[in-house]
N, C-alpha and C positions, 0 to 999 in steps of 0.2 A: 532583804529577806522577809516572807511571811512574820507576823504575829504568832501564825499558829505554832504551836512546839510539838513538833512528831517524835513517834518515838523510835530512840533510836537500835538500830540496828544491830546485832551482837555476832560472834562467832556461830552459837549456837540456834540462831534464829537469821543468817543473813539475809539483806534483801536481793529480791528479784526483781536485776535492774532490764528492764526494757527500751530497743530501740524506738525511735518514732520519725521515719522521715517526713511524714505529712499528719493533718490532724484528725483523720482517720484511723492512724498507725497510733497514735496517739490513747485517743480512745477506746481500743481496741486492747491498748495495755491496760489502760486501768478497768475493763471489763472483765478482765482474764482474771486481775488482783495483784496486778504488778505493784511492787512496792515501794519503785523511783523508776522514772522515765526517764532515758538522755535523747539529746536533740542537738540540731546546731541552729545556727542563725544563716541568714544570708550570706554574710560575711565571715569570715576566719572559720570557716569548720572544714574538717579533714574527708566530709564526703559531702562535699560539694554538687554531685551530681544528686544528691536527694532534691526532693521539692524544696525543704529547711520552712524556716519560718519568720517570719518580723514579730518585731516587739509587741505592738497593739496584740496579736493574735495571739501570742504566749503569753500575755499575763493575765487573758480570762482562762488559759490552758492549767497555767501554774496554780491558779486561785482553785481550778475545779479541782485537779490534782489534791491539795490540799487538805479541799474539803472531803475526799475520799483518805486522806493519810498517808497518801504516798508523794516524795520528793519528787524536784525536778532539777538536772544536773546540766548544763546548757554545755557543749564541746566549741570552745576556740582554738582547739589543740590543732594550730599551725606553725608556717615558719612567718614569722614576721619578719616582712621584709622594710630595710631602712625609711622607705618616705611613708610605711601604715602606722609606727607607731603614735600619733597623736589620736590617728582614727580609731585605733584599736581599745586606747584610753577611754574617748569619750564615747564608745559602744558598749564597754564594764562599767561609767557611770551611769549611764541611762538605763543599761541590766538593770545595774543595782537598785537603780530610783524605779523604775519600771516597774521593773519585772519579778524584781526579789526572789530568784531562785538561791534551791538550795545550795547550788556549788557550781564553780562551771571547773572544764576540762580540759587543761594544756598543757602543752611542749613544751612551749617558747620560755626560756629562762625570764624573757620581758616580762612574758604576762604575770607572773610573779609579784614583779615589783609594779606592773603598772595597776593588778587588781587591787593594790595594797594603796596606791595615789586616790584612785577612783572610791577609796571608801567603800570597798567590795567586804560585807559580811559576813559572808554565805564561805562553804568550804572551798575550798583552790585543792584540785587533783590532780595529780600529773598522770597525764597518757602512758602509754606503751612504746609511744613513739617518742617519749622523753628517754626511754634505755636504760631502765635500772633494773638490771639484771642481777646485780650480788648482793649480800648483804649488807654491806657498808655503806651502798647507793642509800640506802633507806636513813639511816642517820644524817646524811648529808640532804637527803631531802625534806625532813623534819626540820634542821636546822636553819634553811631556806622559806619557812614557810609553811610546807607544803601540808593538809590535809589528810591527805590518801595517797597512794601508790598503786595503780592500775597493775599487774604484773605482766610478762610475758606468757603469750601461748605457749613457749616452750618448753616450759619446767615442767616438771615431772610431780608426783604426787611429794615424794620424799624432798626435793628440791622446794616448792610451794610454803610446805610445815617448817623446813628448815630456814624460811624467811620469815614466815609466822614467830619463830622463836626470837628470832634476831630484832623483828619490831620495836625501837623503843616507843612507850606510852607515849599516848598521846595521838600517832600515828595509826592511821587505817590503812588495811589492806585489800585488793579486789580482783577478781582472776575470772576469766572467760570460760565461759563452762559449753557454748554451743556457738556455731557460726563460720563464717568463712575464716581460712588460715591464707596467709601468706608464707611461699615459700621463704623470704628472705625474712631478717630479724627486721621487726619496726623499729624504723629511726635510722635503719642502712641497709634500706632500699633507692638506690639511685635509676634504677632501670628504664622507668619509663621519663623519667628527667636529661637524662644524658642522651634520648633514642628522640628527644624530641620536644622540651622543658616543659611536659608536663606532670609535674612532682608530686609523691603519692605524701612529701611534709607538707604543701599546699590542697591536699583533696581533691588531684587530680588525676592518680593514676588510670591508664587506659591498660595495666595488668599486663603486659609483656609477658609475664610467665607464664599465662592461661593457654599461648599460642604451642601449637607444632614448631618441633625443631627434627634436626636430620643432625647423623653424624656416622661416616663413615659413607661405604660405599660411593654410589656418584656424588653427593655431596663432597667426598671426601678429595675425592679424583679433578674436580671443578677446581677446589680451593689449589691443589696442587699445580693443574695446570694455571692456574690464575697467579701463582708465586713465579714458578717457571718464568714465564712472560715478564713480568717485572724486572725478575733479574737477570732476562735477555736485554732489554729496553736500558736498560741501566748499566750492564755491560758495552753496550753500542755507543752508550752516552758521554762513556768514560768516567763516569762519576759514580756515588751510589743513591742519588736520588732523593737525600733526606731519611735515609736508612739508616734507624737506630743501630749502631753496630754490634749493639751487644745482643743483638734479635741473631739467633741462628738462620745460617743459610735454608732455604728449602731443601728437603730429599726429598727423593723418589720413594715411596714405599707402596706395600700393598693395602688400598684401603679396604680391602674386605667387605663383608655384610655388611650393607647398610640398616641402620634404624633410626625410626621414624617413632615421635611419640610427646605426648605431651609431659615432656621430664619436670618439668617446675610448677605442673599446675596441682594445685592440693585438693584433697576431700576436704570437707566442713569436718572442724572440732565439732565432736558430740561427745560429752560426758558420763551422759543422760543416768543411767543405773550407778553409775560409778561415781557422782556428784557427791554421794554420801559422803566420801571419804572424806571432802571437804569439811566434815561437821566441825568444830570446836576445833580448830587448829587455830592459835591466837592470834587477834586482830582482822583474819580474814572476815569483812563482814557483809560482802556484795559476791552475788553471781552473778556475771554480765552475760547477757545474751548478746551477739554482733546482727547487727543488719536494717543497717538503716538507710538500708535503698531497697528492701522486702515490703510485700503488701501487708495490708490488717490480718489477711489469715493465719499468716506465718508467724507475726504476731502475738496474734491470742493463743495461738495453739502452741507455742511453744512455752508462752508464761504459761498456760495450764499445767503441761506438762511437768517441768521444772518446781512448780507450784506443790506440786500432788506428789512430786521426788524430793522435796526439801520437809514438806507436814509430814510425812510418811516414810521414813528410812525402812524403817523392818516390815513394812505389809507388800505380801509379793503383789494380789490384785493391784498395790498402787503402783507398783514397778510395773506392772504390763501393761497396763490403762496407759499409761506413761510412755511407753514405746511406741504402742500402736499411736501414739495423737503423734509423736514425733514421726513416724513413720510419714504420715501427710502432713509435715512441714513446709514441705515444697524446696527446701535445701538439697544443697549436693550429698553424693553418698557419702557417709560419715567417718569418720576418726577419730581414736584416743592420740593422734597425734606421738608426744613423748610423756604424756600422764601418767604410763605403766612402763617405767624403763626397763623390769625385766623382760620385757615381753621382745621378741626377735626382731621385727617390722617394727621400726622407728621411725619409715620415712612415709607420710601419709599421700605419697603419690602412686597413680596408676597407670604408668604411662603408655598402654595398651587398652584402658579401658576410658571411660567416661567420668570427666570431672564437670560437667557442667553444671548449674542448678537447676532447680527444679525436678518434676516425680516425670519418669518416663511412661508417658501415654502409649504410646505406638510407634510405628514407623510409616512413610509412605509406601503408597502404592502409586503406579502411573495408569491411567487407560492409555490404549491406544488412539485414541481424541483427546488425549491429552490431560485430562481432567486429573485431579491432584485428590487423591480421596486417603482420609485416615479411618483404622479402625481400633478404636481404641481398648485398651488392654480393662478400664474400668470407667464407671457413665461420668460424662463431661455435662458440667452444667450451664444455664446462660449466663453469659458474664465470666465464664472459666474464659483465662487467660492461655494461647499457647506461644510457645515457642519455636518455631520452626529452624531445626539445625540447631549447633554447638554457639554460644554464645561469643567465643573469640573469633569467629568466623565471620569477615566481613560482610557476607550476602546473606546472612541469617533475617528472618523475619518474625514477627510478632503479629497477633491477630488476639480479636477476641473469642467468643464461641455463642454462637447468637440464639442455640436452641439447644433444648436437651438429647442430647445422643447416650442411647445406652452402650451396656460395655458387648463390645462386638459387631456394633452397631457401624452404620456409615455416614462421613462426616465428608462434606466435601469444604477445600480450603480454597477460599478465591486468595490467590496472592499476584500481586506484581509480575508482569513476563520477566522485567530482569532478574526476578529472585524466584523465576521456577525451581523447586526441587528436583536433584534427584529422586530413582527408586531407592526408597530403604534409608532416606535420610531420615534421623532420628527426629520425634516431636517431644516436647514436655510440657507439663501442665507445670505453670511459675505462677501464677496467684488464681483465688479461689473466692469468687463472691458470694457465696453461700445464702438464701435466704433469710434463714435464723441467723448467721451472724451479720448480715445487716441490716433486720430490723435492731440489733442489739445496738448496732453503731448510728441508725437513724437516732434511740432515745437518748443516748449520749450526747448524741450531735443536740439534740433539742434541752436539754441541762447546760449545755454549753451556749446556747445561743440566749439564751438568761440573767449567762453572768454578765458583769458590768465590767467596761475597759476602762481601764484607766490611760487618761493623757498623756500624748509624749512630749517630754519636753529636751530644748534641747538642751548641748552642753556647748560652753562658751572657753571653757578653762582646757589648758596646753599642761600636758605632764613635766615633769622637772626632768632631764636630763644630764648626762653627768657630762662634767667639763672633760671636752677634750683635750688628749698632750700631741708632742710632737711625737714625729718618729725616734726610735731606738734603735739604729742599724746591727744586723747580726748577720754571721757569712754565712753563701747559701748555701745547704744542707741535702745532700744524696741521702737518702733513705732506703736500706737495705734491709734485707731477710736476714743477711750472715754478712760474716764478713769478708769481704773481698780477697781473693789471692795472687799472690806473683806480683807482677809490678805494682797492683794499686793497693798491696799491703802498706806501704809507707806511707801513700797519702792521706789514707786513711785515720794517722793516727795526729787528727786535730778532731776540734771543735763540731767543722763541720761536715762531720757522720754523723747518720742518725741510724739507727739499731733496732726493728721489732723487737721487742722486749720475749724472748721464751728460753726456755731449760736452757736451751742449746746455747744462744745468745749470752747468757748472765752470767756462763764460768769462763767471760772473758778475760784477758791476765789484768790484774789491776795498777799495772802500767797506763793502761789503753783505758781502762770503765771509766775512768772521770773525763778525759777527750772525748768520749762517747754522748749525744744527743739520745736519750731513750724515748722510743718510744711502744706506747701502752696500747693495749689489742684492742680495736673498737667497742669489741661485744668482749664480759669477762660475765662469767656461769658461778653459780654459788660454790660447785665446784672446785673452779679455778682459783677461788678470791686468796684462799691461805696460801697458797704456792706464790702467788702472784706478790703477798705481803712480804714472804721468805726473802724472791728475788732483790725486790726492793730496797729492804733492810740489807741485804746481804752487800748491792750494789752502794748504797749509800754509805756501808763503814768502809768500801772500798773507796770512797772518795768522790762517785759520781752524784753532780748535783744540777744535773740539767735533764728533765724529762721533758713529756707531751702527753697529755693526757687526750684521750680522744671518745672519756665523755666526765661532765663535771663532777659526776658522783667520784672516781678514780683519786682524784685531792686529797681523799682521808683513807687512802691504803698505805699512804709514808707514815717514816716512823713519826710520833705523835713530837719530841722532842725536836726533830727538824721544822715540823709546822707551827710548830711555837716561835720559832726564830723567824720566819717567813719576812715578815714585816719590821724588822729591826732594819734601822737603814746602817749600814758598814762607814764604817774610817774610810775605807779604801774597796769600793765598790769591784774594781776589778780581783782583790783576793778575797771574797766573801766566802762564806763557808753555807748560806743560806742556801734554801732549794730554790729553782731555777723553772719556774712551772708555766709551761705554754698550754696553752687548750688549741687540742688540733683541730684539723678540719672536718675531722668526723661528729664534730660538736656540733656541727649544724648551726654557728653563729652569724646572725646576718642583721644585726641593731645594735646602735647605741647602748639601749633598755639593756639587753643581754647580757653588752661587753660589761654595762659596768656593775652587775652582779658577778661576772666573771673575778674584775678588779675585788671588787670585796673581797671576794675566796679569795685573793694573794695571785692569781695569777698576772706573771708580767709581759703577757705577750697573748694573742691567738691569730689562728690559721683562719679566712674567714670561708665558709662555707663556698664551694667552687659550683654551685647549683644558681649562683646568682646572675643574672646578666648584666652585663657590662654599667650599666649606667649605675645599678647598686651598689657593683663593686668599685666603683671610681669615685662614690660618692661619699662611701661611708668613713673612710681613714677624716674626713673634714669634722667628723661627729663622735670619734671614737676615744673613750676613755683609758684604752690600752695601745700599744703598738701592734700594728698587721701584719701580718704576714701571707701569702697567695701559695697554693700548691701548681707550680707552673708547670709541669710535665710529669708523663710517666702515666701506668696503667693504673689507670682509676678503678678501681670496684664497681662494677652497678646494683652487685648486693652483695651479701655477706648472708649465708644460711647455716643451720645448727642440723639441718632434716639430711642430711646426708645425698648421695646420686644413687639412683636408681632408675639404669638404663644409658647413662651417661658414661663413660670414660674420662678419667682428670686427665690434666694435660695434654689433650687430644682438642683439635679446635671442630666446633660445630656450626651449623648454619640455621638462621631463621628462615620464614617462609618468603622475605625480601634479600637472600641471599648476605643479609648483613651476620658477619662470623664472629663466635667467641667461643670462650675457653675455660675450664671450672681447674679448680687448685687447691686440697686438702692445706689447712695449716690447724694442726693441734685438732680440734672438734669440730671446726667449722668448714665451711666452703667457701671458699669466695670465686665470685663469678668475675669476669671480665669481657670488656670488647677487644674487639680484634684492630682496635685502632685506639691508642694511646692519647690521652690529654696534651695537649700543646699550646699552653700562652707564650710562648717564648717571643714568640712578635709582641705581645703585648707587654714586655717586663719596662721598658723605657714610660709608656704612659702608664703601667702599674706604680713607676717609682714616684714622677711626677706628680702624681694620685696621693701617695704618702705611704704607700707601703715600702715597710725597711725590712724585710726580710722572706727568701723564697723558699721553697724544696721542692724535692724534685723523684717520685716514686720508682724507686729500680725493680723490676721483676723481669725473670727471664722467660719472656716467654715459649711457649712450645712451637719445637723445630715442624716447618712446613706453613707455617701460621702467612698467611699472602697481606701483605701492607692495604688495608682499606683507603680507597683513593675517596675519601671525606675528611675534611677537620675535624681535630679532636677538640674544638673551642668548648665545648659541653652547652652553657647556653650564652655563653657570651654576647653573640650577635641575635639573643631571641628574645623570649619574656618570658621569664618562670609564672605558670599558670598555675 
């Protein structure tokens, strides 16, 4: 880290953190007055598709930054997968020695421990995409380490303060005040992983959500007759074809209206007037701005903005100056998202209108010769960027804008024959090279080209790794919503059920709660956390002592008396009275580094992250400091959302614009999304064992009646390579 000592940040003065995917975007933050920049690297960053940057280039960036007083927070907020961690190591050493920023940004439980080998100085923050959602998460992540605590887009204003409270010292807080939302919670989103391995934990999603979907009408009628047929072909077969049987038969019904609409695509969080609320609520000491795949305009004008809303709470002129700059951010239409929970509209989708980015210009017109002409709604400058068409739209085009055209003016667009438009296809102006702000970013650029690089050197030193053990065999484990009835009431009552943990679930008779495998809800809300401790408590004096946690912060919702015992080794290991704690697979564990932080926390087993391809997954039990375990079948999630449906139907199955079908499922607050084709290692559980995993499960949901069998493998990426 720098020499220099900046000062730091407070509740009532936080900073205004800015994106920078290039060194443009860069300086264009600190023109505005940003007051820490985040960035990634080439390697390990969650938006991968930015330009990113090398070392040499960010430590005359960080040096410049400095000298203006504002921080620089580097993002390797990835999944670290088993053969990067040595790389990952000596990339936080050479940071460190490099580049000396002020903090870098991650997921990965490894990087934890590996920025701490490397001699990393500088603050350790945990993403969004690390999931610490309640308050308890935050103690447990102080006690690991950690910095900061990035918060979820989801919370609400009252939720926010209520974590602010719970802060122990010592710990920072940081929340998103403008930028692009995901519909699903970060950290479980699997959508564009499982559709094709490339993982939005690796900074590679291609946004699946952003697309058109259909449900009902011919859509509906398609999937129906497409069931029908199977289970004609399957009748003739004499067999049932590999047919889940606990999958209801198809019927015939009426599919009705059909609709069409972009159900999962969001507007941008805007906070913009409403940031105030944020003043002095404790610990909170950053407002993050998102978008670091945006140009310099969007950039500075939004640190302006933000800037003139943060100096200026009670002057209405700086609230309106303030809208209008955000007005030309060149962002999607905006939303408070769930910031204002009394307010009706919770779910920030429009699935009838326009989510795409960017400010809309115009639309087309066609001549009769063809010619493709815009006229646009306000004057487009040289160097304005367009975009032609909806951005999740395969045949969409980009163009620059070569001359000044005023507003109303005509603009003719040379584009590609295969990507002729439509009439009346929409355009938008997405970046904005403005005159005055780039000669502002030429003198920047020329301060920058001054400072002095320092050499890279490199690193020669391998991280310490934790001894691995053998296998631990445990039987494998059905995992249910409720519990079974009729015949599979009896089977039920060992070891191996496993139980969503909710209201319903917990006034099980406590004959049955200590046979019971619990498990913990991926995502738990500040909300939920006391209910959640009740259960727990309630379940544990009944005798049950084998959970799943399915994220690491969860460990310190037991009662405090049981985690005391954790690590006591027993007389007699099979009557132990200890807790029994697995980290599931929605831990997103995929390293050695990981596991044996996991180990530390007392965990004696985990599920390893089913997002890995095969060769990871067969490699890691030979490196692993806890026993494995693989989730081998059953309906995987591809997300888990808090935003509610709107336009959707639950339990009713839908179709993307490739005909590939799925289905949404209310539990408790959330959604969870699903494919219409189920996970399946089962062919692979013999080389899984061989591998050294001792232990499997297996996800039970019923899915909705009429749902047609998808003729693809549910391997997820098995046979691919998580990008």
């Amino acid at each position: 880290m720098s020499d220099i000592i900046l000062p730091a940040p407070t509740p009532e003065r936080p900073e205004i953190l800015a994106p920078a995917g290039d060194a443009q975007c860069f300086t264009a933050a600190l023109a505005a007055g940003a007051d820490a920049v985040y960035l990634g690297l080439k390697h390990f960053s969650a938006r991968m598709q930015a330009e990113n940057f090398g070392l040499t280039d960010l430590s005359r960036l960080t040096d410049l930054a400095h000298e203006e007083q504002a921080r620089v927070y580097v993002a390797m907020n990835v999944l670290v997968k088993p053969q990067e961690t040595a790389a990952a190591y000596r990339l936080i050493h050479r940071l460190a020695r490099q580049v000396r920023p002020d903090g870098i940004i991650v997921q990965d439980l490894a990087m934890l421990d590996l920025a701490r080998q490397a001699g990393f100085e500088g603050e350790i923050n945990l993403s969004t995409l690390a999931n610490i959602t309640h308050p308890q998460g935050l103690q447990t992540a102080k006690d690991l380490g950690a910095s900061r605590v990035i918060l979820p887009r989801e919370l609400s204003i009252d939720e926010i303060r209520a974590m602010g409270e719970a802060c122990p010292e010592g710990l920072d807080l940081e929340c998103f005040v403008h930028g692009a939302l995901c519909y699903c919670v970060s950290g479980r989103c699997y959508w564009s992983s499982y559709m094709g391995g490339k993982s939005g934990l690796r900074g590679r999603c291609v946004q699946p959500c952003r697309r058109v979907y259909r449900q009902g009408g011919a859509a509906a009628a398609a999937m129906a007759k497409q069931a029908e047929q199977q289970a004609r072909e399957q009748g003739r077969n004499g067999r049932d074809g590999g047919r889940d049987m606990r999958r209801p038969r198809p019927q015939r019904s009426n599919p009705g209206k059909g609709r069409d609409g972009r159900f999962f695509s969001c507007l941008d969080l805007s906070l913009d007037v409403l940031a105030k609320t944020l003043l002095h609520i404790p610990h909170l000491v950053s407002w993050k701005i998102e978008g670091r795949k945006k140009g310099p305009h969007y950039v500075y004008h939004v640190v302006t903005a933000y800037r003139m809303l943060r100096d200026n709470p009670g002057d209405p002129q700086a609230r309106k100056d303030a809208e209008a700059i955000l007005e030309m951010a060149l962002g999607r239409p905006g939303s408070r998202a769930r910031f204002l929970p009394h307010k009706d509209n919770l779910i920030p989708t429009d699935p009838s209108g326009q989510t795409s980015s960017g400010l809309l210009a115009g639309k087309i017109n066609v001549t009769p010769e063809g010619q493709v002409l815009l006229k646009p709604h306000f004057e487009l400058l040289p160097q304005d960027y367009l975009r032609v068409g909806v951005e999740d739209e395969r045949w969409h085009a980009t163009l620059p804008v070569t001359r000044r055209t005023p507003k109303a003016g005509t603009l003719m667009l040379r584009l590609p024959k295969h990507k002729t438009p439509k009439a009346g296809t929409p355009v938008f102006l997405i970046d904005r090279r403005e005159p005055e702000l780039m000669q502002i970013l030429r003198e920047w650029q020329a301060r920058l080209d001054r400072m002095p690089t320092r050499p890279s050197k490199a690193v020669e030193s391998e991280p310490r790794l934790p001894r691995p053990v053998r296998p631990a065999p445990r039987p494998e484990m059905v995992v249910r919503a409720s519990m079974p009835q009729g015949r599979e009431t009896r089977g039920c009552r060992s070891q191996n059920t496993g139980l969503w943990l909710s209201p319903r679930t917990a006034e099980i008779s406590r004959t049955i709660a200590p046979r019971i495998c619990w498990w913990l809800p991926p995502v738990i809300w500040p909300e939920e956390e006391e209910a959640i401790r009740r259960r727990l408590a309630h379940l544990t004096r009944e005798g049950a002592r084998h959970f799943v946690c399915n994220a690491p912060w969860q460990r310190d919702l037991f009662p405090a008396e049981l985690l005391a015992r954790m690590n006591d080794e027993p007389e007699d290991p099979k009557h132990s009275d200890a807790l029994d704690l697995l980290a599931g697979p929605f831990c997103n564990v995929a390293n050695a580094a990981a596991l044996g932080v996991l180990a530390d926390m007392g965990f004696k087993g985990a599920y390893i992250s089913p997002e890995l391809p095969a060769d990871d997954i067969l490699a890691l039990p030979r490196q692993s400091p806890l026993p494995l375990g693989m989730v081998l079948g059953g309906f995987w999630p591809v997300g888990i959302s808090r935003f509610g449906l709107l336009g959707i139907k639950p339990n009713e199955p839908f179709m993307s614009p490739k005909g590939e079908v799925f289905w949404a499922r209310q539990y408790g607050g959330n959604v969870w999304l699903y494919p219409g084709w189920p996970l399946d290692l089962t062919a692979k559980r013999q080389e899984l064992q061989q591998a050294g995993y001792s232990f499997f499960a297996r996800l039970e949901e019923n899915p909705p009646s009429g749902l047609p069998e998808m003729r693809r493998q549910g391997l997820f990426n098995w046979d691919g390579a998580l990008l």
